[in-house]
C-alpha positions in Angstrom: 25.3 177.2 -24.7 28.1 174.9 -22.9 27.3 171.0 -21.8 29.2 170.1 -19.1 29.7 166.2 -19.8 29.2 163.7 -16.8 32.6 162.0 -15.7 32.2 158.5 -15.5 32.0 157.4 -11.6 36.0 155.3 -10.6 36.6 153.1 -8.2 38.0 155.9 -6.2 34.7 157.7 -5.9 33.1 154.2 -5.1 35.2 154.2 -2.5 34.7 157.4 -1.1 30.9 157.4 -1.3 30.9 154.2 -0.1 33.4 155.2 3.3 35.5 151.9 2.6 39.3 151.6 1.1 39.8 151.3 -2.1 41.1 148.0 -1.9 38.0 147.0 -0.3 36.1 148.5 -3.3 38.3 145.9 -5.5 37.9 143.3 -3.7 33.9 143.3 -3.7 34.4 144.4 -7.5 36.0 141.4 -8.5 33.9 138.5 -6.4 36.6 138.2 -3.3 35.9 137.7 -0.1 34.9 140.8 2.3 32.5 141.6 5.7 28.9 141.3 4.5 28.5 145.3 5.7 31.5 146.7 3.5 30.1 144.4 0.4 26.2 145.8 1.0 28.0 149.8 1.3 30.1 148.9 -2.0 26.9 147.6 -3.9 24.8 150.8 -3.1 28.1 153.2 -4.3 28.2 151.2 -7.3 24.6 151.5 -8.1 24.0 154.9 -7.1 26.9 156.5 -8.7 26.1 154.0 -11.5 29.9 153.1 -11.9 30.9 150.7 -14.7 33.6 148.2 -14.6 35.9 148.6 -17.5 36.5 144.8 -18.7 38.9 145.7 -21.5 41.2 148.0 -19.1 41.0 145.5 -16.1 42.6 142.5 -18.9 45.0 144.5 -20.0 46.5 145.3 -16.5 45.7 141.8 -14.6 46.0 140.0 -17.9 42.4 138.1 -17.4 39.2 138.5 -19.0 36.6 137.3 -16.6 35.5 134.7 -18.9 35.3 131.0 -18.7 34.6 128.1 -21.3 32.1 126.1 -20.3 32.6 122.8 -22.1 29.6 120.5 -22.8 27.6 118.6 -25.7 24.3 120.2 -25.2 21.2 122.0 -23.4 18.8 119.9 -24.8 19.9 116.8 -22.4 18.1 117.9 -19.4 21.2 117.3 -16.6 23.4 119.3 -19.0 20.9 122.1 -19.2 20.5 122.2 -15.1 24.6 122.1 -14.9 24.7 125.2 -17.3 22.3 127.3 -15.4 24.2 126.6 -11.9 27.5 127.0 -13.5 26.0 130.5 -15.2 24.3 131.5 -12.3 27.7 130.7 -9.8 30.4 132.2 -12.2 28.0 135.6 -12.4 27.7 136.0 -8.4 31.7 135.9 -9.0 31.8 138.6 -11.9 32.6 136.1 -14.4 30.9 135.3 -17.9 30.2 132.2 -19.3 31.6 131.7 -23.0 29.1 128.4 -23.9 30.5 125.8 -25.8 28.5 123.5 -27.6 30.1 120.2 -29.2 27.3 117.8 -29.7 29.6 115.0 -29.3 32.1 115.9 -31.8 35.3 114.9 -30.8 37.4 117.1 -32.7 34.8 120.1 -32.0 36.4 119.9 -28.1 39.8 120.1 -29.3 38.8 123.3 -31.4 37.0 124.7 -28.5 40.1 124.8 -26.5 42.3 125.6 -28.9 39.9 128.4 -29.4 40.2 129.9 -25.4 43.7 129.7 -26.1 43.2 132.3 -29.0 40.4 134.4 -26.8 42.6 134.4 -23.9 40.0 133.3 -21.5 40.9 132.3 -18.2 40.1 129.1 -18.0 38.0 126.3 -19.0 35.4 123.6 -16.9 34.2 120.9 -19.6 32.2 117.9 -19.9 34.1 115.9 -22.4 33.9 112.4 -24.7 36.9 112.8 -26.7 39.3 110.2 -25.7 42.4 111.6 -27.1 41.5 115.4 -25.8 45.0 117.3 -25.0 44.7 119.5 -22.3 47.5 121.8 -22.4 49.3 122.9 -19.0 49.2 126.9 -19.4 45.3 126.8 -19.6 43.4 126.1 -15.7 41.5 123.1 -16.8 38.7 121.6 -14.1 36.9 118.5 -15.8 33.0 116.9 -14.9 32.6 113.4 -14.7 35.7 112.0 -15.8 39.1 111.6 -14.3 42.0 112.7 -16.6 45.4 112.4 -14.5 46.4 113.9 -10.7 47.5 117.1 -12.7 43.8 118.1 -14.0 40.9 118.3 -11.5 38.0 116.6 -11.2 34.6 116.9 -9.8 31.9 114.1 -10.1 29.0 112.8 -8.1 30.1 109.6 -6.2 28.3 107.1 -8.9 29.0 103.9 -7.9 27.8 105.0 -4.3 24.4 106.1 -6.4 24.2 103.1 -8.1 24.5 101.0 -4.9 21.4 103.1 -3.7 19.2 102.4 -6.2 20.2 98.4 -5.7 19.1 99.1 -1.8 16.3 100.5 -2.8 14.7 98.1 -4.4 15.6 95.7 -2.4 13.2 97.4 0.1 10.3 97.5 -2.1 10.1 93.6 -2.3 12.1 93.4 -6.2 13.7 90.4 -6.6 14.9 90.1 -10.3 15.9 93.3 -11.6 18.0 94.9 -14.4 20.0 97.9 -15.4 19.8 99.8 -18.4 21.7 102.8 -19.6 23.1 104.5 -23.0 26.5 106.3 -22.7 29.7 106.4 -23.7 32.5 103.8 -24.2 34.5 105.9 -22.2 36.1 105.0 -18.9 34.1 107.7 -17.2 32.5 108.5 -13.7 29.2 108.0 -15.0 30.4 104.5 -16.1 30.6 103.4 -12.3 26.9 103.3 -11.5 27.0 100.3 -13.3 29.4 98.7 -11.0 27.4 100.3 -8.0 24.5 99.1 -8.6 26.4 95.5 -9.1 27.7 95.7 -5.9 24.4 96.1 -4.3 22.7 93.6 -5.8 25.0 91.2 -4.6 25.0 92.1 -1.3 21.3 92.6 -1.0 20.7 89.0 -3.1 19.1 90.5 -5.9 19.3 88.5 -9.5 20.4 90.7 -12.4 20.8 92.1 -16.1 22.7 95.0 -17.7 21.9 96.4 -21.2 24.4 98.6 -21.9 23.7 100.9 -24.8 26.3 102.9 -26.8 26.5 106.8 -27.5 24.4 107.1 -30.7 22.1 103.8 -30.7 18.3 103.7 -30.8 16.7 103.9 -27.8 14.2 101.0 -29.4 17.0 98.9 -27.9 15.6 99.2 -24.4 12.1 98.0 -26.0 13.5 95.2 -27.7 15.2 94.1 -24.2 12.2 94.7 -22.0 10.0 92.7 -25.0 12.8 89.5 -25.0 12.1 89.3 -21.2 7.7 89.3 -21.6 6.2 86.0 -20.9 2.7 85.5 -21.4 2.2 88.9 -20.3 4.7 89.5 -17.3 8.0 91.0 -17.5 10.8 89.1 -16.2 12.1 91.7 -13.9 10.5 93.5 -10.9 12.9 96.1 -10.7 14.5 98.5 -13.1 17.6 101.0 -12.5 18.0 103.1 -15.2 21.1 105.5 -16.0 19.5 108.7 -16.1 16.0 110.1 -15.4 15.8 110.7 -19.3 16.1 107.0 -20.1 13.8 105.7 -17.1 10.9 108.1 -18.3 11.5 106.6 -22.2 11.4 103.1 -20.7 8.5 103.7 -18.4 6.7 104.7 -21.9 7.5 101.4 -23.4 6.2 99.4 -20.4 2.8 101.2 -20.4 2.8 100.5 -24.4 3.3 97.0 -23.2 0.8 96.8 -21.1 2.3 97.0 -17.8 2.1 99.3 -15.1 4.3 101.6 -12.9 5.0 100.8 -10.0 2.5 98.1 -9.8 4.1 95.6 -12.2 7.8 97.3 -12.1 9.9 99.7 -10.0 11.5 102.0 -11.7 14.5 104.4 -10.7 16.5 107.2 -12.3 19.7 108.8 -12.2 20.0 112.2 -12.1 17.3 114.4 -10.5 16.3 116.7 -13.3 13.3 119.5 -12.4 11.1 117.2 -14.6 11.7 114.1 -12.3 9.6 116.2 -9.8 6.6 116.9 -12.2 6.0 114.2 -14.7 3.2 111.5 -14.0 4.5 108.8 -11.9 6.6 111.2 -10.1 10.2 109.8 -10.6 11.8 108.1 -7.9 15.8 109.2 -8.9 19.2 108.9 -7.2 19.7 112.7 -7.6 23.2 114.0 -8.2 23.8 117.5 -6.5 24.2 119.6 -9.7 24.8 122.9 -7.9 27.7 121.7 -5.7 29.3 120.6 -8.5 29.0 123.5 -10.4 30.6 125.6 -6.8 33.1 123.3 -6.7 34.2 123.3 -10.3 34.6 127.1 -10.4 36.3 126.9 -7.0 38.9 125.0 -8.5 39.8 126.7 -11.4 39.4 130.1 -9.6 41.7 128.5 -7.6 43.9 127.9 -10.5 43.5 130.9 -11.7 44.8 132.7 -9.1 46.8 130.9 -7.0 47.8 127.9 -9.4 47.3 125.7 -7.3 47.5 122.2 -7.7 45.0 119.7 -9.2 42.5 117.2 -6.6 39.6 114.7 -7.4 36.3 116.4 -5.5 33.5 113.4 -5.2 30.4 114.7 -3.9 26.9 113.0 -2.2 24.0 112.5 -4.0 21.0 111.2 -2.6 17.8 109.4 -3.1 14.4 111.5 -3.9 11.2 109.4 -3.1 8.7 109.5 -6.0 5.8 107.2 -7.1 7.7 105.1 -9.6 8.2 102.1 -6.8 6.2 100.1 -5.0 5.4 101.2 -1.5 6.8 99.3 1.6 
């Protein structure tokens, strides 16, 4: 008995079955811009004749892969997680994969991972980065998160110290009068850094007295208890307000004041950074200076696609965030 085997479905017959040029075919193919119409006809060709995009053939000939580092120290910290899943999610809509890079800190862990793309021969690399020496050589497109290298590598970074001046405002409006910051991060000169110096500015303009604790990369968070406890007398805390660095650390210190006896918001505001899902759903409902993690993540891979394919040069993208009303301040 003869089998006659199925030829696999082309871009050709794509084309065809779809009534579109080929070129058209290519373009929706690999994530480029086309009329809404052609992109829908191209999309039921490709699933109907079940067509298959060769990877290996299409690196060979363009020399790209389709893949892109992703750079960053963890999942577990919940703003890295939420930056992963945009960047995933963006770089898929754009037939790219995401190669994940994990480096838990370790300096020379983000050297090897980019000397490791180099090897792989992916296209590209967007990272979130704490080594201070890092070399970032010129023949890979390199777009960096929260920290400025030089004019030749791009950036793209909430504006912090704006954030940071928000949080000052607001609780300024909610009647605080003595407040304080507290964060844990790195020693590097980095975006993040700047709320810090926002949230200075604010208080100054808006009259409010102030303290910083300022934790280090790898220190006990009991820090932020011993603090809060050298500031207790005869039951009352010191400060009315509290601005923490992320969302993370205002939900541990919001712990620590409730072991101390004191309530949220009645006895202290407090504010995050950072607008992770939880912010929404924990008990008191954070009130968070959130930083818009999906426009990053569009505007990161807009850049190095950009790089990519047109080399074009490097810019500094700061982008909005804004305040999300919760029920960790006092009302008005």
């Amino acid at each position: 008995m003869n089998h006659t085997k199925k030829t696999a479905a082309t871009m050709s017959d794509v084309a065809r079955e779809a009534g579109v040029a080929l070129g058209t075919v290519s373009k929706v193919i690999n994530g480029q811009s086309v009329g809404e119409s052609y992109r829908l006809k191209v999309e039921a060709a490709v699933k109907k004749l079940n067509y298959q995009v060769n990877n290996n053939a299409r690196s060979l000939k363009t020399d790209h892969t389709n893949t892109i580092a992703f750079i960053v120290p963890n999942t577990i910290t919940p703003y890295f997680a939420l930056l992963t899943h945009h960047i995933n999610m963006a770089l898929e809509r754009r037939n790219y994969k995401m190669l994940l890079c994990f480096t838990e800190y370790n300096r020379e862990r983000e050297q090897d991972f980019i000397q490791m793309v180099r090897q792989n021969r992916a296209d590209g690399i967007i990272a979130l980065t704490y080594n201070p020496h890092l070399e970032i050589p010129d023949d890979i497109p390199f777009v960096t998160i929260d920290r400025f290298f030089s004019v030749s590598v791009p950036c793209v970074a909430s504006d912090n110290f704006a954030g940071g001046r928000m949080a000052a405002c607001e609780l300024a409006k909610r009647g605080c009068k003595r407040v304080a910051f507290m964060r844990i991060g790195s020693l590097l000169t980095n975006e993040p850094n700047k709320r810090k110096d926002g949230f200075i500015s604010g208080c100054m303009e808006f009259g409010l007295s102030y303290e910083c604790l300022l934790l280090n990369d790898g220190m006990p968070a009991s820090g932020f208890e011993d603090f809060l406890r050298s500031h207790m007398e005869n039951g009352s805390l010191a400060f009315d307000g509290l601005f923490c660095g992320t969302d993370t650390v205002a939900y541990q210190v919001i712990s620590m004041l409730r072991a101390m006896g004191l309530r949220v918001p009645e006895d202290v505001s407090v504010i995050g950074f950072d607008g992770i899902t939880m912010s929404r759903y924990c008990v008191p409902v954070m009130t968070t200076i959130v930083q818009p993690s999906e426009q990053i993540a569009l505007q990161s891979i807009e850049l190095l696609v950009r790089q990519i394919e047109h080399g074009s040069s490097a810019q500094t993208v700061t982008l909005q965030p804004e305040l999300q009303q919760g029920e960790s301040v006092r009302a008005i």
